[in-house]
C-alpha positions in Angstrom: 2.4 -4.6 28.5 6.2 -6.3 28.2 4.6 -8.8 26.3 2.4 -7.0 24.6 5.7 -4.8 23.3 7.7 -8.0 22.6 5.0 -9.5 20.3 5.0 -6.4 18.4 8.6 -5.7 18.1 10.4 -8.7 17.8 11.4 -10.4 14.8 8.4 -12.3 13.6 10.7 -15.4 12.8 12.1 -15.8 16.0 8.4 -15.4 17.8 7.4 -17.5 15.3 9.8 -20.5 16.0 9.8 -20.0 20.0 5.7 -20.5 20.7 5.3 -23.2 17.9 8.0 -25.4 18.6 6.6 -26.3 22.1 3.0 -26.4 20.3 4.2 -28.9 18.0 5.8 -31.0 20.6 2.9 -31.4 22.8 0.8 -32.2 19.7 3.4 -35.0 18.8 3.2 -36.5 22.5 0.2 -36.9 22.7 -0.5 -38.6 19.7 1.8 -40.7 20.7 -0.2 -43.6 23.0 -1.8 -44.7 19.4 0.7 -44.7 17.4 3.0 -46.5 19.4 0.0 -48.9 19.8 -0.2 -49.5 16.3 3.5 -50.0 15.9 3.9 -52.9 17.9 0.4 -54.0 17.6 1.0 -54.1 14.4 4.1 -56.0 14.6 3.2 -58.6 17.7 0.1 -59.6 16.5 -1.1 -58.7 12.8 -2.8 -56.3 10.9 -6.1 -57.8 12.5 -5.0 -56.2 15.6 -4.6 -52.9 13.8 -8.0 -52.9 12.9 -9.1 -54.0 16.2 -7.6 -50.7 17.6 -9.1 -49.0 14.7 -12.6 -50.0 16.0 -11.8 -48.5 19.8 -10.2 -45.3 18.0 -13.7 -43.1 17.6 -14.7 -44.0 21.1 -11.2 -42.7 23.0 -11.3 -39.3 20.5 -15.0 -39.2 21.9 -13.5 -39.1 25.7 -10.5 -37.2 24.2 -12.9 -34.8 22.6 -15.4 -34.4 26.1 -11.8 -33.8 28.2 -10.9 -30.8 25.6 -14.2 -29.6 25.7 -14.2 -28.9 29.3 -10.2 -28.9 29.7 -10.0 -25.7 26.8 -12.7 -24.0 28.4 -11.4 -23.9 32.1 -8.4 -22.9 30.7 -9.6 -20.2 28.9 -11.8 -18.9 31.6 -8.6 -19.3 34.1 -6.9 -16.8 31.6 -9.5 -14.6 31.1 -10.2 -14.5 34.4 -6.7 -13.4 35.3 -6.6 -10.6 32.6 -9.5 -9.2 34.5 -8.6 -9.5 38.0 -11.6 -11.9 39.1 -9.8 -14.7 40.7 -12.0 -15.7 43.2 -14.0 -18.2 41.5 -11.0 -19.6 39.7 -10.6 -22.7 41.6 -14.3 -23.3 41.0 -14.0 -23.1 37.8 -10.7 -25.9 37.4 -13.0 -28.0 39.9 -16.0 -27.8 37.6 -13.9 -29.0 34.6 -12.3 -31.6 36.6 -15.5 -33.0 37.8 -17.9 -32.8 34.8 -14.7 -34.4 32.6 -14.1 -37.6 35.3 -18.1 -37.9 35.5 -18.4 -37.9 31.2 -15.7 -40.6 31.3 -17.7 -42.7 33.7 -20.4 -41.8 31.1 -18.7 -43.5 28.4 -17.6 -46.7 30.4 -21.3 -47.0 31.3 -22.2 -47.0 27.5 -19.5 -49.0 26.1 -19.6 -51.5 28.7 -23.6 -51.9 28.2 -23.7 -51.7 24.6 -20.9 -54.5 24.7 -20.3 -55.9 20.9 -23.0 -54.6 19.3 -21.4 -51.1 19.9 -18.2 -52.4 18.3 -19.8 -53.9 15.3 -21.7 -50.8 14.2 -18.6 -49.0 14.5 -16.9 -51.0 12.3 -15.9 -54.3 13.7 -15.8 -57.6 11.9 -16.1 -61.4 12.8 -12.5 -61.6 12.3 -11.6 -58.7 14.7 -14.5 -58.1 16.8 -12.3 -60.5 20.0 -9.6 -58.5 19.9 -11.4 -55.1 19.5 -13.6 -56.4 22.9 -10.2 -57.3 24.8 -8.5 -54.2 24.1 -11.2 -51.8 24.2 -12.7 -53.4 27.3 -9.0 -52.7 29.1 -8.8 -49.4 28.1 -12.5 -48.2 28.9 -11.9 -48.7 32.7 -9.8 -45.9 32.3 -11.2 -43.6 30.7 -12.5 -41.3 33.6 -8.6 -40.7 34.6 -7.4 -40.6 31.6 -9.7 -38.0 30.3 -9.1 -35.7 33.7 -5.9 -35.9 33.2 -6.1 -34.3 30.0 -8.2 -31.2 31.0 -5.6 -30.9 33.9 -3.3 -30.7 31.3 -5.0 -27.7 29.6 -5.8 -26.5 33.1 -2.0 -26.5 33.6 -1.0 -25.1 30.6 -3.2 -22.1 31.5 -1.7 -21.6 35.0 1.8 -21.1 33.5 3.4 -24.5 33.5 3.6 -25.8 30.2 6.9 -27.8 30.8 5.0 -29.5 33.6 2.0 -30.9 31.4 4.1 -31.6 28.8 6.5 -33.7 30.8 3.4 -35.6 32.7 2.0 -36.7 29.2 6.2 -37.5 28.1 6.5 -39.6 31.3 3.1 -41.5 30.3 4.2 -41.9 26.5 7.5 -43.1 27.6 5.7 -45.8 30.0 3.3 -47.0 27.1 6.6 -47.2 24.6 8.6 -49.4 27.3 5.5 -51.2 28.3 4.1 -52.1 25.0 7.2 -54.1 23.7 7.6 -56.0 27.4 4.0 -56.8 27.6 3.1 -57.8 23.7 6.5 -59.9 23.3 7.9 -60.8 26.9 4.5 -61.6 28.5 3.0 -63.0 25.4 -0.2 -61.1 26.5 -0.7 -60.1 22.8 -3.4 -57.0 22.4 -4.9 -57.2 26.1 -1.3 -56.7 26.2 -1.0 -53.2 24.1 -3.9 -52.3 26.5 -2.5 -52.8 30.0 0.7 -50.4 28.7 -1.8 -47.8 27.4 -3.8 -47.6 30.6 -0.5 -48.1 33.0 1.3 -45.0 31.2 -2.2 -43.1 31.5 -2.4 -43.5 34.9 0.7 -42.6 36.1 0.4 -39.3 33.7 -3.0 -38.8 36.0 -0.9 -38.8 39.2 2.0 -36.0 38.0 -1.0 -33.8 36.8 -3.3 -34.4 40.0 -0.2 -33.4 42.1 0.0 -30.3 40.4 -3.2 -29.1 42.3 -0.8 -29.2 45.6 1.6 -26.7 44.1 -0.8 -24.3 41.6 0.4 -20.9 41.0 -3.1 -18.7 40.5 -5.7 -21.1 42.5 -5.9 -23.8 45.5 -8.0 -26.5 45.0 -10.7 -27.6 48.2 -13.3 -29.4 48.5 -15.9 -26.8 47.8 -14.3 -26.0 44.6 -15.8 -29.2 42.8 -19.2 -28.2 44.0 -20.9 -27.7 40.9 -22.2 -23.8 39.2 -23.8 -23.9 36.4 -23.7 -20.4 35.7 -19.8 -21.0 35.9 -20.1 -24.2 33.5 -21.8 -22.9 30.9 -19.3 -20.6 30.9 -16.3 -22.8 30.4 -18.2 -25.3 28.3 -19.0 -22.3 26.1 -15.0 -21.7 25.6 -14.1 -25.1 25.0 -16.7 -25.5 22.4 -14.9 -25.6 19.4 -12.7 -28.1 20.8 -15.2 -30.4 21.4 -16.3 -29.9 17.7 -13.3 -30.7 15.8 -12.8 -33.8 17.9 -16.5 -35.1 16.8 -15.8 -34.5 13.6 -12.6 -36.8 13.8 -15.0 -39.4 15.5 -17.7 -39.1 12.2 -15.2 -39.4 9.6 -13.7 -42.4 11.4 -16.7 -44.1 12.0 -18.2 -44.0 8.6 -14.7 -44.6 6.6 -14.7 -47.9 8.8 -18.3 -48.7 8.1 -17.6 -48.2 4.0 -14.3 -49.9 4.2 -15.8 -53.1 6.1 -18.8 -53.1 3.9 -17.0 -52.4 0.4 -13.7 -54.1 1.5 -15.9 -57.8 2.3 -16.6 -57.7 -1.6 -13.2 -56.8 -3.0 -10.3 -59.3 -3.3 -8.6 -57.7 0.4 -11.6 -58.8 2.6 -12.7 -56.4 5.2 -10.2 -56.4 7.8 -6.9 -55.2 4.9 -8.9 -51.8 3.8 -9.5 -51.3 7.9 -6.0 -51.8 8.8 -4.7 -50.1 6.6 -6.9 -46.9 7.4 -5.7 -47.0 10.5 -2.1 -46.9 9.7 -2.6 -44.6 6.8 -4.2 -42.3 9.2 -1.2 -42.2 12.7 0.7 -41.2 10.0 -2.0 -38.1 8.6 -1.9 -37.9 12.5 1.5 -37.0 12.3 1.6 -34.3 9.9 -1.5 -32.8 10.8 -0.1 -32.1 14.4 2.8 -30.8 13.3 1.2 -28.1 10.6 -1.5 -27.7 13.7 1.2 -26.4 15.8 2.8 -24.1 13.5 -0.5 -22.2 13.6 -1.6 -22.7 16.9 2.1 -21.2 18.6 1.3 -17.5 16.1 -2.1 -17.4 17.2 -1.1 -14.9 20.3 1.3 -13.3 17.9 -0.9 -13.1 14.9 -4.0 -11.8 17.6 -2.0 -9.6 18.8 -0.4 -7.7 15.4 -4.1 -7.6 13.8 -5.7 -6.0 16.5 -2.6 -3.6 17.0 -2.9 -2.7 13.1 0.5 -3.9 12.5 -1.3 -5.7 9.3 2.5 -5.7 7.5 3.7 -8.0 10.3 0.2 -9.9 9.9 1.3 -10.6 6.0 4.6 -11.9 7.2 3.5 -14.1 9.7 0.8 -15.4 7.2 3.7 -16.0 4.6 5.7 -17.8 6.9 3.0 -19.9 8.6 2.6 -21.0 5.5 5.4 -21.7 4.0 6.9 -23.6 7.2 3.6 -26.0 7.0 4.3 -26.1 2.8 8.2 -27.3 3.4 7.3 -29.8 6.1 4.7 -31.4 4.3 6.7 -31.1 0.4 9.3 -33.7 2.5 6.3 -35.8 3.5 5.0 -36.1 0.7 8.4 -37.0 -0.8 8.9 -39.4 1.5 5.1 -41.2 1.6 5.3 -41.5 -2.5 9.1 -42.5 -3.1 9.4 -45.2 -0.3 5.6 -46.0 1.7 6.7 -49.4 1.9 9.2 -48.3 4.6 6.2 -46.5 6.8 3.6 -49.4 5.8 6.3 -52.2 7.6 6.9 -50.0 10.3 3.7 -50.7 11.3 3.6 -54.2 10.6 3.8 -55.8 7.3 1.2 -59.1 7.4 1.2 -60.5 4.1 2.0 -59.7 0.5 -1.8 -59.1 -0.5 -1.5 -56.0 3.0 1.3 -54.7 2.0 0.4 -54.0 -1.7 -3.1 -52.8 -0.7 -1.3 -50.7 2.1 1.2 -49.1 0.2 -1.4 -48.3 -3.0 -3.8 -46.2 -0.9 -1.3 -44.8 1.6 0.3 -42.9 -2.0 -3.6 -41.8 -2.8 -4.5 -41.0 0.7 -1.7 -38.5 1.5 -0.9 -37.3 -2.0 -2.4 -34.0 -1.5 -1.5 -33.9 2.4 0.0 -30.2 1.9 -3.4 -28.6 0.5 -4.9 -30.6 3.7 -2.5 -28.9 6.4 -2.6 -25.5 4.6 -6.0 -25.4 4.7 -6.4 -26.1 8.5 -3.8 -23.2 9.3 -5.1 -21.2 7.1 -8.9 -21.6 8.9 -6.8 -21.1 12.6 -5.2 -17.8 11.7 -8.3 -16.3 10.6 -9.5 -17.7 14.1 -6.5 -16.1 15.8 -7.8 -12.4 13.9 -11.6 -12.7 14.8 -13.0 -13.8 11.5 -15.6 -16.6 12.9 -17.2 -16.1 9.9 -14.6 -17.3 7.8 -12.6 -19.4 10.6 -15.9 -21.6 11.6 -16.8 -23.2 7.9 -13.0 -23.4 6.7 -12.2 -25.7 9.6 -14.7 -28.0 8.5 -14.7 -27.6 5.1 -12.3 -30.5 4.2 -14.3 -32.6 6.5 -17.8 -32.4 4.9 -16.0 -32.7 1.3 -14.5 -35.9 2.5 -17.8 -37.2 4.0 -20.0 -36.4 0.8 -17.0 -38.2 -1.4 -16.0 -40.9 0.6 -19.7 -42.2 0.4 -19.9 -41.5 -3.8 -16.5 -42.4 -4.8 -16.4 -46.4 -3.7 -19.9 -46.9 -5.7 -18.0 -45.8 -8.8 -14.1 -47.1 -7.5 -14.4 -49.8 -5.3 -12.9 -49.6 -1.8 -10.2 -47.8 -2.7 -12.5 -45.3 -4.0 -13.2 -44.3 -0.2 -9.1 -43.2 -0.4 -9.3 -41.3 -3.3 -11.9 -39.4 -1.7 -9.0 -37.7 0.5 -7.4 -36.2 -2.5 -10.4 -35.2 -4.1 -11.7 -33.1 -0.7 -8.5 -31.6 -0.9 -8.5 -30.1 -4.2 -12.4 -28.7 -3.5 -11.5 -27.2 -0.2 -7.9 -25.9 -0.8 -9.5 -23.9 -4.1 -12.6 -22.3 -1.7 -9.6 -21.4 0.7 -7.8 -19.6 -1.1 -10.1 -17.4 -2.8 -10.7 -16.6 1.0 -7.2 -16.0 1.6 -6.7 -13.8 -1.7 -9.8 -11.7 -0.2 -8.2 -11.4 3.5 -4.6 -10.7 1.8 -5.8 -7.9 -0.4 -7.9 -5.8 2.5 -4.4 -6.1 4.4 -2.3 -4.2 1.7 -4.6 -2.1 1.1 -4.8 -0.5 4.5 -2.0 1.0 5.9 -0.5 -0.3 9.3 -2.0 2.0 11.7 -1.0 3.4 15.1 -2.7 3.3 18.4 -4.6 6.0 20.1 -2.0 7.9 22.3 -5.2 9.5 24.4 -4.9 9.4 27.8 -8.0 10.4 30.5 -10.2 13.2 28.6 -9.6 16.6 30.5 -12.6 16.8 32.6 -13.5 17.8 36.1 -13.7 14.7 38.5 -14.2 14.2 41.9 -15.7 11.6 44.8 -18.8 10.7 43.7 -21.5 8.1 42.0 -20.3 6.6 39.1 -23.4 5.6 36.9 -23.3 2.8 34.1 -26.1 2.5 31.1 -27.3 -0.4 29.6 -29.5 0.0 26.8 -31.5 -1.0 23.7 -30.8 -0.1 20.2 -33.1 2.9 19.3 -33.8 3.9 23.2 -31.3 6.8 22.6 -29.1 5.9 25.6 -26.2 7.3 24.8 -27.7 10.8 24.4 -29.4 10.4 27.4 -26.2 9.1 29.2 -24.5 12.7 28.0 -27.3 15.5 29.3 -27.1 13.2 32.2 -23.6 13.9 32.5 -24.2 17.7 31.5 -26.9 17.6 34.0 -24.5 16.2 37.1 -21.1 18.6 36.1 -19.5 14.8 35.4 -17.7 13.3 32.5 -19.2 11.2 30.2 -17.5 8.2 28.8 -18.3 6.2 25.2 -15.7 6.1 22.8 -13.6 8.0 25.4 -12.8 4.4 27.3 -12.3 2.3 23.7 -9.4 4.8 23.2 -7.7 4.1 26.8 -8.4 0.4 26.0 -6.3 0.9 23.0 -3.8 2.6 24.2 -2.8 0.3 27.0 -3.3 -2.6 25.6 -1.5 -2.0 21.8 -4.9 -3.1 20.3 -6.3 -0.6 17.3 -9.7 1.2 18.7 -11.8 -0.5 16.1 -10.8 -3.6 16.8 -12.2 -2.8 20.5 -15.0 -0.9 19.3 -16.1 -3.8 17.0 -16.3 -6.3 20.1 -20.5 -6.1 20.3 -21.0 -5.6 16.7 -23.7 -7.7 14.3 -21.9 -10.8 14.2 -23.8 -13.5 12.4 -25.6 -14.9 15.3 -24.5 -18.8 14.5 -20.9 -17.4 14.6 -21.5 -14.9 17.6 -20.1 -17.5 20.2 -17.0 -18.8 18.6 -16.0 -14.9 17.7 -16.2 -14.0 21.0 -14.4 -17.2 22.8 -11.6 -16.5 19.7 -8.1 -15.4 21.8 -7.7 -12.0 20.5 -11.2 -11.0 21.5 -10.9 -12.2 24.9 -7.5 -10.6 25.4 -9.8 -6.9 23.6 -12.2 -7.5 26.6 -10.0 -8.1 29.1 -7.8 -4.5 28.3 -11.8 -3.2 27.6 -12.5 -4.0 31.3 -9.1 -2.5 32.7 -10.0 0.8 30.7 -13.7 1.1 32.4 -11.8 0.3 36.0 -9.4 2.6 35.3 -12.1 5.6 34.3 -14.3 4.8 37.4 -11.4 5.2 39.5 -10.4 8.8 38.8 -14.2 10.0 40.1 -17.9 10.3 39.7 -18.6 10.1 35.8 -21.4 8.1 33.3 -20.1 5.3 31.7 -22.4 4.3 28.6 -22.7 0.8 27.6 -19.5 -1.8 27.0 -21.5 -4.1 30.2 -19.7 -1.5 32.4 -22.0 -2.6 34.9 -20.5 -5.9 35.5 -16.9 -4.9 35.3 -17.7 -2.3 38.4 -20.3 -4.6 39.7 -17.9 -4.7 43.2 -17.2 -0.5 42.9 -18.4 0.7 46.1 -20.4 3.9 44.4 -22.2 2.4 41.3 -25.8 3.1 39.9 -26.9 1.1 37.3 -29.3 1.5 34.6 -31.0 0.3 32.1 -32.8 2.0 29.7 -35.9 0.4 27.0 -38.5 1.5 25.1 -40.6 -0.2 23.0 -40.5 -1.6 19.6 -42.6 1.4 17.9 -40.8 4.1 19.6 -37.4 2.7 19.0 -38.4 2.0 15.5 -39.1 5.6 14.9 -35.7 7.0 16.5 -33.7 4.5 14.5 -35.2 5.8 11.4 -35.1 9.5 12.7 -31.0 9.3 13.1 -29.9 6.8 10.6 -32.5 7.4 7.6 -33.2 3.3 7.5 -36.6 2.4 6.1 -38.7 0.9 8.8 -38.0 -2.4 7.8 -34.4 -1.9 7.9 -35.0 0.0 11.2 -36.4 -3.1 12.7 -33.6 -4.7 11.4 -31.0 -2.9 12.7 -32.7 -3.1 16.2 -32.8 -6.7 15.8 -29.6 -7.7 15.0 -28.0 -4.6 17.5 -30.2 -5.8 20.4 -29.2 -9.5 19.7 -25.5 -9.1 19.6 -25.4 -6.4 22.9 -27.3 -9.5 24.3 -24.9 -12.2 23.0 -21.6 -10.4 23.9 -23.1 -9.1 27.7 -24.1 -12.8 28.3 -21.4 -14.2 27.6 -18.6 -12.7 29.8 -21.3 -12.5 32.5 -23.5 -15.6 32.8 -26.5 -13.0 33.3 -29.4 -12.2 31.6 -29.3 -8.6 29.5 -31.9 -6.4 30.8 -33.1 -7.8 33.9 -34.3 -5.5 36.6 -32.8 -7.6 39.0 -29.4 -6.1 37.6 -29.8 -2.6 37.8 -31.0 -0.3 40.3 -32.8 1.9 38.0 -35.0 0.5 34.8 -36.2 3.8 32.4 -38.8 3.9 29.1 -37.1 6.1 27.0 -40.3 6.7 25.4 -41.3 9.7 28.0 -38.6 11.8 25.7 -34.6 11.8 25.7 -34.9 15.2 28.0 -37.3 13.5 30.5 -35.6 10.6 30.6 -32.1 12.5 31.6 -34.2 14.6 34.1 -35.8 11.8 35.7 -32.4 10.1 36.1 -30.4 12.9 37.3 -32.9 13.2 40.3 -32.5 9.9 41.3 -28.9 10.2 41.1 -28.7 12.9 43.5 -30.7 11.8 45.5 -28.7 8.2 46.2 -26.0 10.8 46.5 -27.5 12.4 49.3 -28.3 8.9 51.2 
């Protein structure tokens, strides 16, 4: 509740600068390995080794990308799981992710290893690379397992309150790779194998600080049991790091066809293949760079942003949009400035090889990043309407650039040449920046028009309680549960809870009642998942579930809908139920109450039924409406006065027993 307070009190500026700094950091270190590659790559051995690294780059985001995937999602089950109280499958959980992330690792050695060269050339590799892209990717295959579970225990550890502590494992490991690199390309004369032994040395030793973290844990101890795999559990987790997973493989599809169209259209231009490829990859640490940076503005006022929309605090929501903004704006304005007035400097930094490089270099890397600030306004802009819920909008935003630079980067070179595929940058830019902010103009508008509301200040309604059952309905659209859950409650002399435990939610937690209410609502079902893995929604649920604990506490009442059955699924006195009826019936109610043609009736019933499906299943890992769940299963068809009768009898008689 402190923090809840703090987030919606303090100065927005100051919140603002104190969660995104770190984000930006850690985003910065642990780009780090390949850039410091490239530099003295680059400078030891030639912009032949650049491209050589280039070629191994879509295969480590690939391992990067399965270690988020299952690092994110542990992490944001560990969280969730904390919010709610349920910490005794935690360590199953962080076991899971640990497991399934070495195991994909050994996944991709296995591949790469067996696919061998022919893996490498349809990736991008040349005759004039392909040895060094074998010697160095070869090194840094064996390992990947480590390397990758190391990185989900960084997200693991992250979760369990030690940021400083991940952060400092992957600094130790960058600071290896930085020393290393020089001694073994230069001293040792080992040239790229070189670059590869410092990688996988600085890896490894980042692997040991984070795997002695499981001795000193703060919210779960690690045994041997815990890495005994659920899948229940992991669908779970892999469920919540979904969208991590998905940006990564769209890093690894851009990659892999830019090197593909810059091999193929570079071999008939005057720069060969290997010049357009090198100078991708350079061109690209340093859109690396700036990406991260405007990445980490957005991802540090995600809480803060989550937690002002759902309050209502929209005025605060404006100003944090304004300044998320504008701080990603001013960073990349001095980029740009930099990148267009002296890109020789950056190009050399990297490695200058040749007058024929270094004019190719310098040419594209001022097309390339012209436009870099629509690019990184456009990506924060898609994360804070992830950190307010919007899916709908969030999900096709964070891609949009992406697919504009596919389609282009394949049309452009047929009319342009190889340089054509870097123009294409620019071009997605200018197509996605214009659809964004036409979204943004919509989103900024609804928040000045409504007015910055205040939470509900209800407390417990005023009715009689006492010891007794405490009964939780489940039910279909149209089955008319919720009247039947109040003449139940009439029936029995108990309360009856609905909207009644949205507004406790509210008020504990600082979230607005809507925002809660909305939680189960008729998402789009492509978008249903990533809505409800989104922060704020999970932090909703989690002060949701304390509300419905909280009500069955103070006595015997009926608690209707909200998957109150699983939340009190360990309350000593629970009777659950679940109520259906079919299709025609339900049909007929929905058009009874609402007016809705039958079409729309169906519909509605559709769509309800689907998302009350979607949101149970997914914060329980059970199947909606199975007897097995509930004690009691009712057709509502027998009438709504029946149906309360027949269930009011079987309550007092489990009362009795």
């Amino acid at each position: 509740m402190e923090n809840n307070q703090y987030f919606g009190t303090e100065r927005v500026s100051k919140l603002l600068a104190q969660f995104a700094i770190p984000c930006i950091f850690s985003l910065i270190i642990s780009c780090l390995y390949n850039i410091v590659d490239q530099i003295f790559v680059g400078n030891g051995i030639g912009y032949l080794g650049n491209a050589a690294t280039g070629v191994i780059f879509p295969i480590t985001v690939v391992g990067w990308g399965m270690s988020l995937f299952f690092g994110d999602g542990a992490a944001a089950h560990l969280s969730v799981s904390l919010g709610r109280n349920e910490t005794e499958k935690i360590h199953r959980g962080v076991g899971n992710a640990v497991l399934c992330s070495f195991l994909s690792g050994v996944v991709i050695i296995a591949i790469s290893y067996l696919c061998g060269d022919g893996l490498l050339r349809l990736i991008g590799a040349t005759d004039a690379n392909l040895v060094m892209a074998h010697d160095y990717g070869f090194i840094i295959y064996a390992m990947m397992p480590l390397a990758m579970t190391q990185n989900t225990l960084a997200s693991i550890i992250r979760a369990d309150g030690s940021p400083r502590y991940a952060m400092g494992a992957m600094l130790v490991g960058a600071v290896i790779n930085i020393i290393g690199d020089p001694v073994a390309i230069f001293v040792l004369d080992m040239g790229i194998k070189g670059a590869a032994y410092a990688t996988i040395l600085g890896q490894f030793v980042s692997f040991l600080i984070c795997a002695a973290y499981l001795l000193r844990s703060k919210t779960f101890h690690i045994g041997a049991g815990s890495f005994r795999l659920e899948m229940s559990l992991l669908k779970k987790i892999m469920a919540l790091g979904t969208s991590s997973l998905l940006t990564q493989l769209s890093i690894v599809i851009i990659t892999v066809i830019n090197n593909i169209l810059l091999v193929r259209y570079g071999a008939v231009s005057e720069f060969g293949a290997d010049i357009p490829l090198a100078a991708f990859v350079v061109i690209m640490k340093l859109f690396q760079i700036v990406l991260n940076i405007a990445i980490g503005i957005a991802a540090g006022a995600q809480p803060i942003v989550g937690y002002n929309y759902g309050a209502k605090k929209y005025g605060r929501v404006k100003e944090l949009l304004k300044l998320v903004v504008a701080w990603t704006a001013v960073v990349c304005v001095v980029c740009t400035v930099l990148f267009e007035a002296i890109p020789q400097v950056f190009i050399r930094m990297f490695g200058a090889d040749g007058e024929l490089y270094t004019q190719f270099a310098v040419g594209c890397l001022r097309i390339y990043l012209s436009l870099i600030i629509f690019t990184c306004v456009q990506k924060v802009c898609a994360i804070f309407l992830q950190s307010i819920g919007h899916a709908k909008a969030a999900a096709p935003l964070s891609v949009l650039r992406d697919v504009f630079l596919i389609v282009l980067s394949l049309i452009a070179p047929v009319f342009l040449g190889v340089t054509g595929i870097f123009w294409a940058a620019p071009a997605a830019d200018v197509f996605a920046i214009a659809i964004t902010a036409v979204v943004m103009v919509r989103l900024w508008k609804e928040l000045s028009e409504v007015s910055e509301g205040k939470v509900s200040e209800s407390a417990l309604p005023e009715y009689p309680t006492r010891e007794g059952v405490v009964v939780t309905i489940s039910r279909e659209h149209g089955s008319a549960g919720k009247r039947i859950g109040q003449l139940v409650a009439e029936k029995l002399g108990i309360p009856c809870y609905y909207k009644e435990m949205i507004a406790i939610a509210a008020h504990e937690s600082g979230l607005a009642e809507d925002f809660i209410s909305n939680l189960n609502s008729d998402e789009n079902a492509v978008m249903r998942e990533l809505y409800l893995s989104s922060n704020v929604v999970q932090d909703a649920i989690t002060a949701q579930d304390r509300a419905i604990r909280k009500i069955a506490d103070a006595g015997s009442c009926v608690i209707v809908g909200r998957s109150a059955d699983y939340v009190l699924r360990n309350h000593k006195n629970i009777v659950r139920i679940f109520i259906t009826a079919p299709k025609t019936y339900r049909t007929r109610m929905v058009m009874d109450m609402y007016g809705d043609s039958r079409e729309q009736a169906e519909k509605s019933i559709e769509r309800s039924d689907a998302a009350r499906r979607s949101y149970y299943e997914s914060i329980t890992n059970k199947k909606w409406g199975d007897s097995h769940s509930y004690e009691l299963c009712v057709d509502s068809s027998i009438g709504v006065e029946e149906t309360a009768n027949l269930i009011s009898s079987y309550i007092k008689v489990v009362s009795l027993l």
